[in-house]
C-alpha positions as CSV (number, residue, x, y, z in Angstrom):
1,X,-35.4,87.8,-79.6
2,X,-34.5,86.1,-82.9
3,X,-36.1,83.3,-85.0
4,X,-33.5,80.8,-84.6
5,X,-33.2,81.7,-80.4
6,X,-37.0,81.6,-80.3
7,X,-36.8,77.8,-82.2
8,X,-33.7,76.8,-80.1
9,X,-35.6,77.7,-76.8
10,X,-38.8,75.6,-78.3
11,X,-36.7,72.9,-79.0
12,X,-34.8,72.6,-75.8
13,X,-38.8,73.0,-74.0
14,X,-39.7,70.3,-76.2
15,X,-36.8,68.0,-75.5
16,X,-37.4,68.5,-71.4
17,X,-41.3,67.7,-72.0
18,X,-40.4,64.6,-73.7
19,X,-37.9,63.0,-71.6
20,X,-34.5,65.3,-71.8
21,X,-32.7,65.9,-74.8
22,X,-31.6,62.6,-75.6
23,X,-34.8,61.5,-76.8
24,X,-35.7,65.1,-78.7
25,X,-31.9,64.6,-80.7
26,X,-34.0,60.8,-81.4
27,X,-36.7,62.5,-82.9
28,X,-35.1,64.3,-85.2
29,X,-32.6,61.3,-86.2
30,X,-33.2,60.2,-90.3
31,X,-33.4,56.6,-90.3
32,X,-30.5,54.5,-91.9
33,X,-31.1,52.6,-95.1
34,X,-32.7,49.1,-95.0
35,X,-31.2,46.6,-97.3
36,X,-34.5,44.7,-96.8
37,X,-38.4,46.2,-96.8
38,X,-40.6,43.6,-94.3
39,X,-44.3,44.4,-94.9
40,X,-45.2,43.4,-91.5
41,X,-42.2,44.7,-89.5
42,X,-42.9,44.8,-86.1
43,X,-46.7,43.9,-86.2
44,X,-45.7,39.8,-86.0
45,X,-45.3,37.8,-82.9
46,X,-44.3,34.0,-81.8
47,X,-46.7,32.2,-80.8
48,X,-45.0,30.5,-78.5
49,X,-43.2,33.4,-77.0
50,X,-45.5,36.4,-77.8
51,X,-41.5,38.3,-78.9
52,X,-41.9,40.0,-82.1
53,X,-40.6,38.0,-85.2
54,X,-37.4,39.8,-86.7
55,X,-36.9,39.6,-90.8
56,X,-34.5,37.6,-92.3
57,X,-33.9,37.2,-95.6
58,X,-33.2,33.5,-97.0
59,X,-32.2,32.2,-100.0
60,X,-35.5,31.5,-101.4
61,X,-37.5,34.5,-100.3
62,X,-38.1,36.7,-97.0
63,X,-39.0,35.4,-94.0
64,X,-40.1,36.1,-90.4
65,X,-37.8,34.1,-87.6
66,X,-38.2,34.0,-83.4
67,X,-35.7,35.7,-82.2
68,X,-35.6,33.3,-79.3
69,X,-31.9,32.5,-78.9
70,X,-31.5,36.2,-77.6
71,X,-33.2,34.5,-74.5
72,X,-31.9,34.2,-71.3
73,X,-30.4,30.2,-70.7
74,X,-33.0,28.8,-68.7
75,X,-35.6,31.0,-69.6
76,X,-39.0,29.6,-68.7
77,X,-40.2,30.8,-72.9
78,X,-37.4,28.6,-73.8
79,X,-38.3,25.3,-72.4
80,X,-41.5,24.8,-74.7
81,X,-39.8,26.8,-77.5
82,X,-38.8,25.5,-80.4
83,X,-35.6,25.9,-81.7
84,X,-36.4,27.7,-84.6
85,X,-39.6,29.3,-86.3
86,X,-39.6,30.5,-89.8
87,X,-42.6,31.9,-90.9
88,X,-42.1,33.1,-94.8
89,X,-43.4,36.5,-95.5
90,X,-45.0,35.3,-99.0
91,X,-47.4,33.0,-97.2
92,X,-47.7,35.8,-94.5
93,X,-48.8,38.1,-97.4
94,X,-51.4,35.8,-99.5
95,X,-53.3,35.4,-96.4
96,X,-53.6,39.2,-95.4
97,X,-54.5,40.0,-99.2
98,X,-56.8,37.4,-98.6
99,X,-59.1,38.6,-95.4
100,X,-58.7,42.1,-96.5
101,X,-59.8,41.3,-99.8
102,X,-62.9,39.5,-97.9
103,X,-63.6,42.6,-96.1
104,X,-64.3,44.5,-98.5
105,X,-65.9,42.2,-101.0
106,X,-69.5,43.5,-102.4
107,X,-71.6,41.4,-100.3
108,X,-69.6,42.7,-97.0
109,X,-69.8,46.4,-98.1
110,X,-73.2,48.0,-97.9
């Protein structure tokens, strides 16, 4: 058996163990190139809707928005929703560097 057979058989195992081969050619996608770098992509969430908050660049910075009018009309999350929530990335930052900064301050370490 060859070395490219043998890695063609392991790949075709590993695609079957992991859900067919759809998801292994998934795996082995390279990303496309973001115009935009979010720090806290995908780690932020509404409050009001728990949905994770997209990015979304404005004119005076980066920002974090509800993506909320992807809802369902009538939704039962829309009828206390807002209409929109911004949440700019800047303040989003300050406070992070803030607590972690806490953390690991001299009287916390030890």
């Amino acid at each position: 058996m060859s070395v490219e057979d043998f890695t063609q058989a392991q790949v075709i195992r590993r695609a079957k163990a992991a859900g067919g081969l759809r998801t292994a050619r998934k795996a082995e996608r390279v990303g496309r190139p973001v115009k935009h770098v979010y720090l806290f992509r995908g780690l932020i969430r509404c409050g009001a809707c728990e949905r994770k908050m997209e990015g979304s660049p404005r004119k005076y910075g980066m920002y974090y928005r509800c993506p909320a009018r992807t809802l369902a009309p009538g939704a039962p999350a829309l009828l206390a929703h807002p209409p929109t929530i911004y949440l700019r990335e800047e303040s989003l930052r300050d406070a992070v560097n803030g607590w972690v900064g806490e953390l690991f301050d001299q009287q916390n370490i030890g």
